[in-house]
Biotite code that builds the C-alpha atoms (Angstrom):
import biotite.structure as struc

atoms = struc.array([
    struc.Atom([117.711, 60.664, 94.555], chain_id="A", res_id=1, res_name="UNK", atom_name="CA", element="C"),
    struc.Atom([121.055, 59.057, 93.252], chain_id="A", res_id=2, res_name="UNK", atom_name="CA", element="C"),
    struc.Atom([122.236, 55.808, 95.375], chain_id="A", res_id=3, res_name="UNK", atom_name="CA", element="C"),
    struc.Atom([124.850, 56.334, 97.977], chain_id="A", res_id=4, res_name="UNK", atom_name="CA", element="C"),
    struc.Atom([127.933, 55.365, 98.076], chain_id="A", res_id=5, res_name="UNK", atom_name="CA", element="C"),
    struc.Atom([130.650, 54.396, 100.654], chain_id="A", res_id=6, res_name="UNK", atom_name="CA", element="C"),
    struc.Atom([133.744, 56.560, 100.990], chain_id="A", res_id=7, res_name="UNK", atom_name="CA", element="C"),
    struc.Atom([136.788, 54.686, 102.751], chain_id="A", res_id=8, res_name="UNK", atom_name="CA", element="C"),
    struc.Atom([138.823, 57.017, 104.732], chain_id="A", res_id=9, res_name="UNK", atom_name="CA", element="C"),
    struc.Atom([142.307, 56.391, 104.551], chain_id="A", res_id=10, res_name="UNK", atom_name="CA", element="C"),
    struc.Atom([144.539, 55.083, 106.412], chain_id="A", res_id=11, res_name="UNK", atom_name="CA", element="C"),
    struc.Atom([141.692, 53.396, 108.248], chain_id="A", res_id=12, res_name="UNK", atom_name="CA", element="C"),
    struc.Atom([139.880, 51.248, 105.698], chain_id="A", res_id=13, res_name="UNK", atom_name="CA", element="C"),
    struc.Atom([143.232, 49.590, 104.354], chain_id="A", res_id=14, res_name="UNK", atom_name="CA", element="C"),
    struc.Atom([142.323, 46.418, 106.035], chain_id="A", res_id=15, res_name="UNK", atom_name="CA", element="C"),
    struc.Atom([139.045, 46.317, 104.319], chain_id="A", res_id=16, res_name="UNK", atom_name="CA", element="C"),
    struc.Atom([140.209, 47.334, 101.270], chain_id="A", res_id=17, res_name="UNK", atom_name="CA", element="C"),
    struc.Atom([142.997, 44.731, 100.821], chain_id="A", res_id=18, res_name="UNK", atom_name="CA", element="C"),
    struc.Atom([140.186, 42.043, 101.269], chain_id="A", res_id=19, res_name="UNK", atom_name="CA", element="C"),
    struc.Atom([138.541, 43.566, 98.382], chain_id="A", res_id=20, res_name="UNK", atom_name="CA", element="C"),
    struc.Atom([138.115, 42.605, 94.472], chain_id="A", res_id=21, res_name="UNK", atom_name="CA", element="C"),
    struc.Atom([140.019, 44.821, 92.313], chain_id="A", res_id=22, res_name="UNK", atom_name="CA", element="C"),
    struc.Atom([136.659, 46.827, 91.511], chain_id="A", res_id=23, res_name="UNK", atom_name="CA", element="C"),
    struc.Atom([132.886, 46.478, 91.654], chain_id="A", res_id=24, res_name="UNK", atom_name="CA", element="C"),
    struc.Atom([130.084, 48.080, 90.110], chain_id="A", res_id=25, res_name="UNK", atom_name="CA", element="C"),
    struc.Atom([130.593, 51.622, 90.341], chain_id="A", res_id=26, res_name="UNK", atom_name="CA", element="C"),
    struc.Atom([134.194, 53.028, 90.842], chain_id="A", res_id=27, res_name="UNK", atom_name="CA", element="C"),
    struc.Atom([136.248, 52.992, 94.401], chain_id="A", res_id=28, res_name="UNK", atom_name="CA", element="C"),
    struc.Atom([136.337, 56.195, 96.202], chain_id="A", res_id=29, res_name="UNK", atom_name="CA", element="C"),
    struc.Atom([138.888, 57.052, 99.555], chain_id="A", res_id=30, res_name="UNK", atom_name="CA", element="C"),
    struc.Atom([139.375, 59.837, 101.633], chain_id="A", res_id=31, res_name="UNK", atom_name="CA", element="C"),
    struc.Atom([141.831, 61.056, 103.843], chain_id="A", res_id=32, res_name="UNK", atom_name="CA", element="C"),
    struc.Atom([141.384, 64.251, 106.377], chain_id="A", res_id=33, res_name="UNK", atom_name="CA", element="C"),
    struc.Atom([143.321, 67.399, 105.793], chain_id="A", res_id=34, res_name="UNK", atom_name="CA", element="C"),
    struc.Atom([144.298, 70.598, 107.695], chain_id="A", res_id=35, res_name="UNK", atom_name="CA", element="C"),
    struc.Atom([140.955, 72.475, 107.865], chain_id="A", res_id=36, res_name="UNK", atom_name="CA", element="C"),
    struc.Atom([142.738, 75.688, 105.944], chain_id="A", res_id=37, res_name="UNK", atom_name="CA", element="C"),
    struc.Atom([141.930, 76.292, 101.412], chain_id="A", res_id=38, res_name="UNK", atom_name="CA", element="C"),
    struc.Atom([145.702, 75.331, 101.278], chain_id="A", res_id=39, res_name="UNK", atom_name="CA", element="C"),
    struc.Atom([146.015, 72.509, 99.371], chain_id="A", res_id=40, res_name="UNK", atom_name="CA", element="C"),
    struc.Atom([149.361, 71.486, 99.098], chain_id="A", res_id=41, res_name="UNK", atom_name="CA", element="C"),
    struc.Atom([149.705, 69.443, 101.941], chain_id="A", res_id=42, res_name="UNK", atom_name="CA", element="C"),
    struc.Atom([146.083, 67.918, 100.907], chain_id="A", res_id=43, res_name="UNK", atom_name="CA", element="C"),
    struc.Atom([147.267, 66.891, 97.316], chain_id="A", res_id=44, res_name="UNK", atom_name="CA", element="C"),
    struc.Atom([149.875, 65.755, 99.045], chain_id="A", res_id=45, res_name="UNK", atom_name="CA", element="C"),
    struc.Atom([148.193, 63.500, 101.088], chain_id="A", res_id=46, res_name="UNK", atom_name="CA", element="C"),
    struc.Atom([145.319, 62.586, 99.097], chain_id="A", res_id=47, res_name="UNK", atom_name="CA", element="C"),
    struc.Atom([147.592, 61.236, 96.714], chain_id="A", res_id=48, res_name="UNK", atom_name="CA", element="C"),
    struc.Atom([149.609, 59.378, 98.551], chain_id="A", res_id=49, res_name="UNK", atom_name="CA", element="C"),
    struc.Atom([146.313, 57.563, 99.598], chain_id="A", res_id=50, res_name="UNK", atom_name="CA", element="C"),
    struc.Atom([145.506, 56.807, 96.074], chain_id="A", res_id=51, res_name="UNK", atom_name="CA", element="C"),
    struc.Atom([149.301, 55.083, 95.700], chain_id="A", res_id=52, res_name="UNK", atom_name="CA", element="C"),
    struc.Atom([148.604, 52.829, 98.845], chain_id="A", res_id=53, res_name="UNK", atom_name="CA", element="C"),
    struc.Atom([145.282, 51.914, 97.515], chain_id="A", res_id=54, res_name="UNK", atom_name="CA", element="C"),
    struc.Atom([145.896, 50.900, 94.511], chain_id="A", res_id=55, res_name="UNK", atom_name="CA", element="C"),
    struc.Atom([149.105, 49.041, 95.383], chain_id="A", res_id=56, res_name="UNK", atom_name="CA", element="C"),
    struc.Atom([146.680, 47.352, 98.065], chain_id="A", res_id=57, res_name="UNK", atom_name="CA", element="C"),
    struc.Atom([144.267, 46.263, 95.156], chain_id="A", res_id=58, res_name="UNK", atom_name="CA", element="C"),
    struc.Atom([146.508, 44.849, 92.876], chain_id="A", res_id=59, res_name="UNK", atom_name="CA", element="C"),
    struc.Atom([149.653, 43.894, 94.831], chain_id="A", res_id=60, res_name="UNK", atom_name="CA", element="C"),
    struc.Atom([152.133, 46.661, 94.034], chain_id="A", res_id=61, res_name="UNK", atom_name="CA", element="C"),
    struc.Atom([154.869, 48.443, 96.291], chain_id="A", res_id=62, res_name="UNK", atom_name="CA", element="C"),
    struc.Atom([152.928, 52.136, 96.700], chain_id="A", res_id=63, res_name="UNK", atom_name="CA", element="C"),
    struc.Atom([155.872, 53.703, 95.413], chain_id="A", res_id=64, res_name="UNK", atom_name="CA", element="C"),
    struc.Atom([155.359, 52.082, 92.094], chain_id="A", res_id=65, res_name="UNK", atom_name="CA", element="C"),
    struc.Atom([152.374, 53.923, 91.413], chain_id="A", res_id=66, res_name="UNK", atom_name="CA", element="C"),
    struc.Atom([152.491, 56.464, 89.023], chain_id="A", res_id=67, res_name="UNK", atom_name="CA", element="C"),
    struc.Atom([150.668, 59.471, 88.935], chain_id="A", res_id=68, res_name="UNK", atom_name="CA", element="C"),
    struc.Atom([150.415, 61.242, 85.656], chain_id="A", res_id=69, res_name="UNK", atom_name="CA", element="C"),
    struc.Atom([149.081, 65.596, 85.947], chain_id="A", res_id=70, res_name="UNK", atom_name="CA", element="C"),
    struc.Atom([149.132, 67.149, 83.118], chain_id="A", res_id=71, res_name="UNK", atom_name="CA", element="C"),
    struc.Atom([147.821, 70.570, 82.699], chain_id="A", res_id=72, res_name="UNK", atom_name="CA", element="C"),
    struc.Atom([144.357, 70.950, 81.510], chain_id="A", res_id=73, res_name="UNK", atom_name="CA", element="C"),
    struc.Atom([144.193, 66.628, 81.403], chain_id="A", res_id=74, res_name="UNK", atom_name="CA", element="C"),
    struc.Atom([142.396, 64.221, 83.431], chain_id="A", res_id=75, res_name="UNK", atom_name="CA", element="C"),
    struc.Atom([144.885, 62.487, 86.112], chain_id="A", res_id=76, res_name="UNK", atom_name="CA", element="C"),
    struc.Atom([145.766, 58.829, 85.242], chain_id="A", res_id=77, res_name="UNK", atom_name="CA", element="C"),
    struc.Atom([147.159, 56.349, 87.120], chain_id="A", res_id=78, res_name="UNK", atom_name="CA", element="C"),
    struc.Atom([149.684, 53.655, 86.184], chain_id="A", res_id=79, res_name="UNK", atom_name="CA", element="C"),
    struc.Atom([149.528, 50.579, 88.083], chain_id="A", res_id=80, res_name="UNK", atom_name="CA", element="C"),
    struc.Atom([151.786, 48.072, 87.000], chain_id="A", res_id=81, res_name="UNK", atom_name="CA", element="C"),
    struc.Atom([150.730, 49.123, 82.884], chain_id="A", res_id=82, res_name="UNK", atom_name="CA", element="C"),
    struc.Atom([147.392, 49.342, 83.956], chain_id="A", res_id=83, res_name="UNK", atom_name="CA", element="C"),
    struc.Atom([146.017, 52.889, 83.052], chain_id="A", res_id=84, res_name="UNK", atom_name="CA", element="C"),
    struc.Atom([143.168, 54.483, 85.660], chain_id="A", res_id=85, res_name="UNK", atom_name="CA", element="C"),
    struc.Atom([141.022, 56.940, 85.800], chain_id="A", res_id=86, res_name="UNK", atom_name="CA", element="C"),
    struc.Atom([141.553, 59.136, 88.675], chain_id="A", res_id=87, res_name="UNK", atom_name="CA", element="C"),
    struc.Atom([139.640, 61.994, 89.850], chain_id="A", res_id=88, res_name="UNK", atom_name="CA", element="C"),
    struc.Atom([140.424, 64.139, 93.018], chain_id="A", res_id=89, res_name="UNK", atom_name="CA", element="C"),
    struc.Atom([138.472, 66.859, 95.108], chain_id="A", res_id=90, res_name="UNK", atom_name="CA", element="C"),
    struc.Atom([139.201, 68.829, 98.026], chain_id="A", res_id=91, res_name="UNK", atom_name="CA", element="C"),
    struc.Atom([137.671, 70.835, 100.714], chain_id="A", res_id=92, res_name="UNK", atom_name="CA", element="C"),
    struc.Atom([139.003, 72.446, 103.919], chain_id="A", res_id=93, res_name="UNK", atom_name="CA", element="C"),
    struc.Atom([139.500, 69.279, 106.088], chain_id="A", res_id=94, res_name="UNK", atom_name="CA", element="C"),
    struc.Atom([138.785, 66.430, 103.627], chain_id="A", res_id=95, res_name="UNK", atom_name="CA", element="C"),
    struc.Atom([139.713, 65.351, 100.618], chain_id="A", res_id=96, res_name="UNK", atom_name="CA", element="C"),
    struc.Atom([138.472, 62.409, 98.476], chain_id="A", res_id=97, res_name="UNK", atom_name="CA", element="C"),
    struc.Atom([139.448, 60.558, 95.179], chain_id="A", res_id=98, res_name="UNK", atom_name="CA", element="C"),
    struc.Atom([138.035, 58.158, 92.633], chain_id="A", res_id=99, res_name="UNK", atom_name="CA", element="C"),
    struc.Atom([139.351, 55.537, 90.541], chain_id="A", res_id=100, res_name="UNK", atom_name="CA", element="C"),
    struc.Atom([138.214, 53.869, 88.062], chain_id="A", res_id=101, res_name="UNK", atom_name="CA", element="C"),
    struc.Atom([139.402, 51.393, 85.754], chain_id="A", res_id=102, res_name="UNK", atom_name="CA", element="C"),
    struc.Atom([138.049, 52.087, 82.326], chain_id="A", res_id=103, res_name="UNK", atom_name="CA", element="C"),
    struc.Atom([136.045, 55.337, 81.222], chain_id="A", res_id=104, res_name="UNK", atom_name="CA", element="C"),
    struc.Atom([136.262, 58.862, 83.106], chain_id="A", res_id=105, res_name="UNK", atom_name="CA", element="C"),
    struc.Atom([135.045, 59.479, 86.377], chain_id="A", res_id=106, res_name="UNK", atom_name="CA", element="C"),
    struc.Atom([134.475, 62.704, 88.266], chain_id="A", res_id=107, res_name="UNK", atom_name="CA", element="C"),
    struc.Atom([134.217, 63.200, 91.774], chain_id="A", res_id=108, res_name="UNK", atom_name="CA", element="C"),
    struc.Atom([133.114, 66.495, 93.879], chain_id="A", res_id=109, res_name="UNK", atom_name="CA", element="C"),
    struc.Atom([132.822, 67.217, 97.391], chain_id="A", res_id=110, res_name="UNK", atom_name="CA", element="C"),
    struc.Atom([131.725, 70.613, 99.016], chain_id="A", res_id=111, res_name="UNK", atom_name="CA", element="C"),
    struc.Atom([131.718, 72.007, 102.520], chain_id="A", res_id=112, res_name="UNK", atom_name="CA", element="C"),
    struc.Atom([128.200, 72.897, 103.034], chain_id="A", res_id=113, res_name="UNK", atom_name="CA", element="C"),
    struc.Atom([128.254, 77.000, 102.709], chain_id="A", res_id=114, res_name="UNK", atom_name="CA", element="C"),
    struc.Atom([126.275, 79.637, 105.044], chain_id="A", res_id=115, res_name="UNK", atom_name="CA", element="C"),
    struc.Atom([122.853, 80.270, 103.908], chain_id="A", res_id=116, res_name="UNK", atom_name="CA", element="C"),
    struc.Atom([123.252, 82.800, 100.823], chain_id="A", res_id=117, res_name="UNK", atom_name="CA", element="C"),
    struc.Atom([121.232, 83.768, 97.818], chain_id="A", res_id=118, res_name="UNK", atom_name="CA", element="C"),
    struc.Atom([121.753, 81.029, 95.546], chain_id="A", res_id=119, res_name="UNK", atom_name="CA", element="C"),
    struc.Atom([118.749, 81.255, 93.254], chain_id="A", res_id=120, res_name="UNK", atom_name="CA", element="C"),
    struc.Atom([120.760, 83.202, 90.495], chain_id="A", res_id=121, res_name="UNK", atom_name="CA", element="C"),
    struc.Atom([123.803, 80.747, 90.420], chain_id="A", res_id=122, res_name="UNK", atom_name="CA", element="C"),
    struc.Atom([121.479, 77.691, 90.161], chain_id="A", res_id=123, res_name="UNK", atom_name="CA", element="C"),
    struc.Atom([119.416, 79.594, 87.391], chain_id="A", res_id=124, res_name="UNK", atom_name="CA", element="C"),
    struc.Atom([122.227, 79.878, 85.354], chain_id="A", res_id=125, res_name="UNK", atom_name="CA", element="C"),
    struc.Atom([124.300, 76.744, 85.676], chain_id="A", res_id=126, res_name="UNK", atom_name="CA", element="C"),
    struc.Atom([121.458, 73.922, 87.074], chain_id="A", res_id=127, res_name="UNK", atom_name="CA", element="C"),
    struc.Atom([118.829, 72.403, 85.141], chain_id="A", res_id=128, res_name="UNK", atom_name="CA", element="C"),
    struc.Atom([114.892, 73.149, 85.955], chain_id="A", res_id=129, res_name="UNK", atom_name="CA", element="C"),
    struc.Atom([114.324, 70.140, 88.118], chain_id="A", res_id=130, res_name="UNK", atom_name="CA", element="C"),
    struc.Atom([117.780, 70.556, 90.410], chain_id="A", res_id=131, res_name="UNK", atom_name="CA", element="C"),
    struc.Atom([116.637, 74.127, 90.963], chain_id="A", res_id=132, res_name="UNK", atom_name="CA", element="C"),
    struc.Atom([112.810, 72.727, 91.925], chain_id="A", res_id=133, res_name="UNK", atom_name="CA", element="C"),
    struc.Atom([114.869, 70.104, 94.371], chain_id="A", res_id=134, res_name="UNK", atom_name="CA", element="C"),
    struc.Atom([116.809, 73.001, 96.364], chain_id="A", res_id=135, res_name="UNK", atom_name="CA", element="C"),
    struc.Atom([113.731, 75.387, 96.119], chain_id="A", res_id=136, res_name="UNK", atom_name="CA", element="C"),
    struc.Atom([111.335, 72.734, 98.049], chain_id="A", res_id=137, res_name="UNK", atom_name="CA", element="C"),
    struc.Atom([113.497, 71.749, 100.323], chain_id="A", res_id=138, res_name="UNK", atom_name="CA", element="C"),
    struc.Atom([112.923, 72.576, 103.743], chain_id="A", res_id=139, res_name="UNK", atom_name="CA", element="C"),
    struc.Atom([114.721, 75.634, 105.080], chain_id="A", res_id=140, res_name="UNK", atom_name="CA", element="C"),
    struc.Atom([116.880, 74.127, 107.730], chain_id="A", res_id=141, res_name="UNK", atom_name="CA", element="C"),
    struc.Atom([118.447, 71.443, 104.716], chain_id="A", res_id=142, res_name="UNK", atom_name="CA", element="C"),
    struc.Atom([118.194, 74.117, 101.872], chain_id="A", res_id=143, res_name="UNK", atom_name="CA", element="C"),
    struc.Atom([122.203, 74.593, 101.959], chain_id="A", res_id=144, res_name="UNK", atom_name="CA", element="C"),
    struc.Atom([122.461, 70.899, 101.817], chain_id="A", res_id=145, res_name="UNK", atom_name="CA", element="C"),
    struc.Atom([119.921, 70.631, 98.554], chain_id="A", res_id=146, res_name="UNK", atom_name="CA", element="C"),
    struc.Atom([122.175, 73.076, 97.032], chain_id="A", res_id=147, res_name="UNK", atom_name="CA", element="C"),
    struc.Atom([125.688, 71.550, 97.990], chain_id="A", res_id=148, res_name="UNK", atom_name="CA", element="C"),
    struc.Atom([124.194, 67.753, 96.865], chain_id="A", res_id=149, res_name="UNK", atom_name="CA", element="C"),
    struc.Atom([122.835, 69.289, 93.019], chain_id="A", res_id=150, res_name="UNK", atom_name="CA", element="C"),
    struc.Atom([126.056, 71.557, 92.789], chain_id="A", res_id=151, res_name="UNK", atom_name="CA", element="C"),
    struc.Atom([128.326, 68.694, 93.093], chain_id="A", res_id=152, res_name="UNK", atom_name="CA", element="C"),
    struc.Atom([126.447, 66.668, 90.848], chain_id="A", res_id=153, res_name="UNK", atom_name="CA", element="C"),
    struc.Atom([126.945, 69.145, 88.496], chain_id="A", res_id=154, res_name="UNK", atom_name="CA", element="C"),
    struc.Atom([130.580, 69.414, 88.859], chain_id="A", res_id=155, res_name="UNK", atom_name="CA", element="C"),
    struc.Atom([131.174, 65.825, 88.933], chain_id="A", res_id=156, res_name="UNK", atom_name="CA", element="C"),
    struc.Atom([128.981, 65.408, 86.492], chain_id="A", res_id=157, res_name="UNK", atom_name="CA", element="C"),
    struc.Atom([131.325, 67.918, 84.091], chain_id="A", res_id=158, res_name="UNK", atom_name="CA", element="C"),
    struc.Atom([134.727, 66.286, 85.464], chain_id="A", res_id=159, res_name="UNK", atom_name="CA", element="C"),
    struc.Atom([133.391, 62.765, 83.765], chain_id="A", res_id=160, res_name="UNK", atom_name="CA", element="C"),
    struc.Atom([132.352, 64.278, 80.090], chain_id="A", res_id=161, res_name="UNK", atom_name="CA", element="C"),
    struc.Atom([135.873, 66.147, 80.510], chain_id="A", res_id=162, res_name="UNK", atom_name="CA", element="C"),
    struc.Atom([134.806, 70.013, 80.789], chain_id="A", res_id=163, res_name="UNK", atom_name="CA", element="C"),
    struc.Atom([134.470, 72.794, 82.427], chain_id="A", res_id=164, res_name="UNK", atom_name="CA", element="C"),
    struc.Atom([131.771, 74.959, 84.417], chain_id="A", res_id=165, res_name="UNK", atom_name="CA", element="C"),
    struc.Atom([129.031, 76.604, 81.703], chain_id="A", res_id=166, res_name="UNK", atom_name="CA", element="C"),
    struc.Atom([125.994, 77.693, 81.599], chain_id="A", res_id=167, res_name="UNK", atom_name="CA", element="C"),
    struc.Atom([122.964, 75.110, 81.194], chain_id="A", res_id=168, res_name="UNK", atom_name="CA", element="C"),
    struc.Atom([122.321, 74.239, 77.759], chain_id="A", res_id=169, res_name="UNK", atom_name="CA", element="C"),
    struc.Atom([121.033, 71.523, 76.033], chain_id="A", res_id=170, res_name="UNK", atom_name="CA", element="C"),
    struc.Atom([123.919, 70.271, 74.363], chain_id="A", res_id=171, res_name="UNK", atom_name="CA", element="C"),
    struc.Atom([125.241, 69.791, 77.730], chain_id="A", res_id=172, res_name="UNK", atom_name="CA", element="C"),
    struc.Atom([122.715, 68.467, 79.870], chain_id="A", res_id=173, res_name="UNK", atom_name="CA", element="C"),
    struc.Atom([122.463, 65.595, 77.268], chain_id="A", res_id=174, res_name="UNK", atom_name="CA", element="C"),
    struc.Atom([126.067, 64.703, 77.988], chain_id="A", res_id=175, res_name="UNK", atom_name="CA", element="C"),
    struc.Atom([125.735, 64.736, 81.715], chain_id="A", res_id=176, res_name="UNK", atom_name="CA", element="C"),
    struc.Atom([122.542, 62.396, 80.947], chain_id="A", res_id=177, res_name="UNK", atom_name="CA", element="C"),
    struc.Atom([125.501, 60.053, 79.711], chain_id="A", res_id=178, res_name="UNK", atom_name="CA", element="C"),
    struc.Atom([126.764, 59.569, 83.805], chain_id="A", res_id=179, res_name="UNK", atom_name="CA", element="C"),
    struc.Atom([125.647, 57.579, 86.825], chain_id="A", res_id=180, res_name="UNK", atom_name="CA", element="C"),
    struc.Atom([125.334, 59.473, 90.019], chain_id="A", res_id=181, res_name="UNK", atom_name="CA", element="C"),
    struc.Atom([126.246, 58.261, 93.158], chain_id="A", res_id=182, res_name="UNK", atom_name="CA", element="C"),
    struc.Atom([125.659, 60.461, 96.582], chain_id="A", res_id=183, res_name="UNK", atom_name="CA", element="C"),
    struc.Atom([128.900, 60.170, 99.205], chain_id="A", res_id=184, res_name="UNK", atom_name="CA", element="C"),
    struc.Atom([128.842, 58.883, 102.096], chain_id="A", res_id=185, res_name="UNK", atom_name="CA", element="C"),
    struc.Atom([130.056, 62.091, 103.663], chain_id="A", res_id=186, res_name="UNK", atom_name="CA", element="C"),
    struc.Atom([131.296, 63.086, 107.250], chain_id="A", res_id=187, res_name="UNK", atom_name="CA", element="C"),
    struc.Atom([128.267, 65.537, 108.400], chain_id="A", res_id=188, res_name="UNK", atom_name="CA", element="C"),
    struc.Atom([128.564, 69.167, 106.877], chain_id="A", res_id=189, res_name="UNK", atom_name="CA", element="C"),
    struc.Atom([129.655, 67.886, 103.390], chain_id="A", res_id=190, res_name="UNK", atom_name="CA", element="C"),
    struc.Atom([127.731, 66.613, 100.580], chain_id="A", res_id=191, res_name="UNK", atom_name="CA", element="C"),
    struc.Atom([129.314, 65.097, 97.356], chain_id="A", res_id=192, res_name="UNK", atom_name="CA", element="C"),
    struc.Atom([128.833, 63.521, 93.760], chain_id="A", res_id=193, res_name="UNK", atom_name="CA", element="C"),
    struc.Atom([130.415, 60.921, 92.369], chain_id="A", res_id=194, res_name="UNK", atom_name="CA", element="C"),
    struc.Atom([129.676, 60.907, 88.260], chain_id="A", res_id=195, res_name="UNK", atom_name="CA", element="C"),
    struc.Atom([131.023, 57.730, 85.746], chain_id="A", res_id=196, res_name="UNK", atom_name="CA", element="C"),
    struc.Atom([130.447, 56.024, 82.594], chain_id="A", res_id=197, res_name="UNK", atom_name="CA", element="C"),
    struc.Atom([128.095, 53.003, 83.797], chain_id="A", res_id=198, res_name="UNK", atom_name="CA", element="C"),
    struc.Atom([128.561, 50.798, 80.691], chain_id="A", res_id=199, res_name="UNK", atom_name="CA", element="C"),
    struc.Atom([132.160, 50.835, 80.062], chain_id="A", res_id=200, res_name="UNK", atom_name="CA", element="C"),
    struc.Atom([132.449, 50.169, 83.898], chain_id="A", res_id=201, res_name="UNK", atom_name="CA", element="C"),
    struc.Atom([129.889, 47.046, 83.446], chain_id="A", res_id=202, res_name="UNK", atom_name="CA", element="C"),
    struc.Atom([131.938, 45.419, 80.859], chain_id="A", res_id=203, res_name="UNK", atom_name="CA", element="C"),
    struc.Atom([135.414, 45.760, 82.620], chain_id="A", res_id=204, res_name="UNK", atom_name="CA", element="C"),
    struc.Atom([133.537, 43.878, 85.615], chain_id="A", res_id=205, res_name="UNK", atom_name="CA", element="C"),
    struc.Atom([132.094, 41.219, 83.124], chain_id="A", res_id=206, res_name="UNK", atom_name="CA", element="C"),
    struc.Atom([135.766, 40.326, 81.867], chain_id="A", res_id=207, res_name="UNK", atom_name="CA", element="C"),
    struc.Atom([136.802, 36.593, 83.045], chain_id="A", res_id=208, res_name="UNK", atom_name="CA", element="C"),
    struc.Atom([139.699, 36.639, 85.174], chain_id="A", res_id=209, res_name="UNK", atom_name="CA", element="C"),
])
């Protein structure tokens, strides 16, 4: 089972994360709670503006000097002062969470754990052989859980190689070997991924200051 991670909900952890280095071993992740509603306007709104305080908090910037580059059918970057971040987003009815990382893509994913529902033909088609074991043997009452956890690995997972949902293969499942996994830290009735480049991360930490 990956390593967890902590998630620092915003506005909350500011305090803590002020005190903090720039970055650590594996990239930082915040959240911030949003209307419980699939509406996510107000959530990208807010889940952004997190990201701007946060990052002006790590490296001593006004907020509103944070940039926030979308484009269509790109990963979001962040520009902090000239310094370019990886930033990866992910919503669900009453949370939202982001990731940043300095160097390499990262890919974050967070889902609301669903009713019970037949999801062997899903995970046949889209998880490998040993996520679909996981979820199978898992004890009825957490089944929904074993699904939500290898789901968002697999999105996550797909947000840090840079593409989008197919069917298992191969040639993909070696490129989500590339990727670390970290389990969320999660409010109860979500699970979540968080997916990076380990080695590109490891030599931006081993940089003298």
């Amino acid at each position: 089972m990956a390593e967890s991670l902590p998630v620092h909900s915003w506005p909350a952890a500011r305090e803590r994360i002020a005190g903090l280095p720039a970055f650590g071993e594996a990239p930082l992740v915040i959240s911030v709670a949003t209307p419980d509603t699939q509406q996510r306007d107000q959530a990208r709104t807010l889940i952004r503006a997190a990201v701007s305080d946060a990052l002006g908090l790590l490296f001593d910037l006004p907020a509103a000097s944070i940039r926030l580059d979308a484009v269509p059918g790109r990963p979001l970057r962040a520009d902090a002062g000239g310094r370019m971040l990886s930033v990866s987003i992910s919503h669900e009815a009453g949370l939202s969470v982001a990731a940043l990382s300095p160097v390499g893509q990262v890919g974050i994913d967070i889902m609301r754990l669903p009713e019970d529902f037949s999801w062997e033909p899903v995970a046949r088609d889209y998880l490998d052989p040993d996520a679909f074991h996981r979820i199978a043997h898992a004890p009825p009452p957490e089944r929904m859980h074993a699904f939500a956890v290898e789901w968002t690995r697999l999105e996550a997972g797909l947000k840090c190689v840079g593409t989008g949902l197919a069917e298992r293969s191969p040639a993909l499942q070696a490129r989500l070997a590339q990727c670390a996994m970290r389990r969320l830290d999660l409010p109860s009735g979500y699970a979540g991924m968080l997916a990076y480049m380990p080695e590109s991360l490891n030599r931006f930490a081993a940089k003298p200051a």
